[in-house]
C-alpha positions in Angstrom: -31.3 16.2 5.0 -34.6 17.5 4.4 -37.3 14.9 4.5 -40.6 16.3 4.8 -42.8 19.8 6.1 -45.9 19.1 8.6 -48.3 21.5 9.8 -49.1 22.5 13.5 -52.7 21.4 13.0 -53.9 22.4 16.5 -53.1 25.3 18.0 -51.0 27.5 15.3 -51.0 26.3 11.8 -47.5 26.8 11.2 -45.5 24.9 9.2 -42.0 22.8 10.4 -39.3 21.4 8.4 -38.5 17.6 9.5 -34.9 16.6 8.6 -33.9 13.0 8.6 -30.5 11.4 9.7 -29.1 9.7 6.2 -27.3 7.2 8.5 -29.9 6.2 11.1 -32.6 7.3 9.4 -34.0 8.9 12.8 -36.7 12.3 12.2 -36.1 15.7 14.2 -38.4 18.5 13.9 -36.0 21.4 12.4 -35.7 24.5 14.3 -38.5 23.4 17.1 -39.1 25.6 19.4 -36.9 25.6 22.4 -38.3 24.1 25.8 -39.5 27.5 27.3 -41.5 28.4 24.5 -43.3 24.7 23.8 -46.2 25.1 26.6 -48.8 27.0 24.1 -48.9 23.8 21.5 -49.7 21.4 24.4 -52.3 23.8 26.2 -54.2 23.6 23.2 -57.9 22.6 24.0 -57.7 20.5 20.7 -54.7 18.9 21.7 -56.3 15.1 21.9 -53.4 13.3 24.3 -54.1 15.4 26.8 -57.8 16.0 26.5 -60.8 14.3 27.3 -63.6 15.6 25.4 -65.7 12.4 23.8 -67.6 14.7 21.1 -67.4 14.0 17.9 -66.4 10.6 16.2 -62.9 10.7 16.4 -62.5 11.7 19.8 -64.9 8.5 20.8 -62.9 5.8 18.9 -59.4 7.7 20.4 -60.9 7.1 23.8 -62.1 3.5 23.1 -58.3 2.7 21.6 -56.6 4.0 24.4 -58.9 2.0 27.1 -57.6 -1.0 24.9 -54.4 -0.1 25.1 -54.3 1.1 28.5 -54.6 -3.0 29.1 -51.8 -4.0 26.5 -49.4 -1.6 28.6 -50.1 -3.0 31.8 -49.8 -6.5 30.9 -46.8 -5.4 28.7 -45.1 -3.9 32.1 -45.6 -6.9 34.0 -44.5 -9.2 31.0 -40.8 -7.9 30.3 -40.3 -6.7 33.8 -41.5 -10.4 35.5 -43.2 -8.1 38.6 -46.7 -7.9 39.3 -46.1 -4.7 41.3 -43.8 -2.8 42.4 -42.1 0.9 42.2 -43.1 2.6 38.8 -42.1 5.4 37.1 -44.4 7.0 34.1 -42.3 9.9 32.7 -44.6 11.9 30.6 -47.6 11.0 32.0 -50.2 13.2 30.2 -53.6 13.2 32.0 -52.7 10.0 34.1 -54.4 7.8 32.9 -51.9 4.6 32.3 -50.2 5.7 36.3 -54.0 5.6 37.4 -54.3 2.1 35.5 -50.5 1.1 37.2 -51.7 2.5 40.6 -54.8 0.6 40.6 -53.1 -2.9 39.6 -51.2 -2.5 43.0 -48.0 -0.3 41.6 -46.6 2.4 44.0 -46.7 4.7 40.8 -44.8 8.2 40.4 -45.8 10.1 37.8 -44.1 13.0 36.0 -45.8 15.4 33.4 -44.7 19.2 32.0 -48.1 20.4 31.5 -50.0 22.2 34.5 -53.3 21.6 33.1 -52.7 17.8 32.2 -51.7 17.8 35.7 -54.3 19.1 37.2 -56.8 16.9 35.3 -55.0 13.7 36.4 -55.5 15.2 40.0 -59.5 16.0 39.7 -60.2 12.9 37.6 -58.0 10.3 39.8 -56.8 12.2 42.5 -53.6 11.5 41.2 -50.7 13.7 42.5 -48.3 14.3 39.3 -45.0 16.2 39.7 -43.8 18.5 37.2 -40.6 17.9 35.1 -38.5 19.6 37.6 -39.2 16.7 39.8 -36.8 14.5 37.9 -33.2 16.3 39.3 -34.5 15.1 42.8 -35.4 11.6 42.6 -33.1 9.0 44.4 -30.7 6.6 42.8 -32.3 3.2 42.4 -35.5 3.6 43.2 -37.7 2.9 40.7 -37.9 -1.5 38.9 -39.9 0.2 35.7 -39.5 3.5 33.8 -41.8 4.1 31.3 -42.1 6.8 28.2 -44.9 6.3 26.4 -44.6 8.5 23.0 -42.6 11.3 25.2 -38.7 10.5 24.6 -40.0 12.4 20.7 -40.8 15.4 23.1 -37.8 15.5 24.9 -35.3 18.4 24.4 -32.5 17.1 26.6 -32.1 13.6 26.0 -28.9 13.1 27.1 -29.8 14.5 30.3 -32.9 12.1 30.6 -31.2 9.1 29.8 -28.4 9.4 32.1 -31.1 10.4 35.4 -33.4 7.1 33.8 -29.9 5.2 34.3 -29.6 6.5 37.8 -32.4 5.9 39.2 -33.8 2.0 37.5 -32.5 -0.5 39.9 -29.9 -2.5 38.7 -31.7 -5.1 36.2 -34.4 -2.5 36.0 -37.0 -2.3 33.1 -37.0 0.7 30.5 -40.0 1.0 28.4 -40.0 3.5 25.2 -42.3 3.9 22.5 -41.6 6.3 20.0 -43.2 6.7 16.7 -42.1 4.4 13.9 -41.1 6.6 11.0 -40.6 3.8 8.4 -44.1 2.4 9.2 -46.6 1.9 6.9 -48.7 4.4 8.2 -45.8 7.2 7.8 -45.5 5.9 4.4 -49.0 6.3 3.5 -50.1 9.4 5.4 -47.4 11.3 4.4 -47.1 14.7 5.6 -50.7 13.9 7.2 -49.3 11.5 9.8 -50.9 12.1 13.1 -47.4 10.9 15.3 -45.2 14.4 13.5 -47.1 15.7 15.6 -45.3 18.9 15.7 -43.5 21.3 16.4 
């Protein structure tokens, strides 16, 4: 059913309709734009995931946070997984920087990312080679101990597809990782339409 309307406040200022499952009270954006047409709301400059523009105060505190946090995911990795290195997969991997992080802790780290220009900054910040989405169809069967998706599986158009290539290719007793925005949270209670993680479309 209808639950709430958010605006795209970075790149168009539309608004979108966000229906809710009664049963497992899971959000969808309704009527997102399909895959092919998605590309202009993440090129936007503004767009703070997958910039890295320090100006301004909340640019600087996003930046400190995510250093923090880039920690917290590391250790978190190496905590449920019970490996200090080994073959990582970051699906969704924005600008690079937690694969850079992974990489440098000793991880032979693949990382896979949509947009060409988040891409290309993980390459001239970290010479970091990223694949795009495509890469996915041609990666081998159990070949990867950890898969993560940090905040991506909410961007994800084919999910059935992706869960069944993340089953193929985790070793068997592999590690998943998925964080996902908490719509019950307090924050989503409080913020309202105004919640930074609707984030849509």
């Amino acid at each position: 059913e209808h639950f709430i309307d958010c605006m795209d406040c970075y790149a168009t200022r539309e608004n979108f309709a966000i229906y809710k499952c009664r049963e497992r009270g899971l959000c969808f954006t309704q009527n997102a734009p399909v895959d092919s047409e998605l590309g202009p709301y993440y090129e936007c400059p503004a767009y703070i995931s997958h910039s890295d523009i320090h100006k301004g105060c909340m640019n600087r505190i996003y930046h400190q946070v995510r250093r923090y946090m880039l920690k917290k995911k590391a250790d978190l990795v190496c905590r449920v997984s019970g490996l200090e290195s080994g073959h990582l997969l970051d699906y969704g991997a924005g600008t690079g920087y937690f694969a850079q992080t992974m990489r440098n802790g000793g991880w032979d780290v693949k990382a896979i990312e949509k947009s060409p220009t988040a891409r290309d900054f993980a390459l001239d910040h970290f010479n970091l080679v990223m694949e795009s989405d495509i890469a996915l169809d041609f990666l081998k069967k159990q070949s990867f101990q950890v898969v993560t998706l940090w905040h991506v599986m909410e961007h994800v158009e084919k999910l059935d597809y992706l869960w069944k290539r993340i089953f193929d290719i985790l070793v068997d007793g592999g590690t998943l990782i998925v964080a996902v925005p908490n719509c019950e949270s307090f924050d989503a209670r409080f913020y309202k339409e105004k919640w930074a993680a609707y984030d849509v479309p």
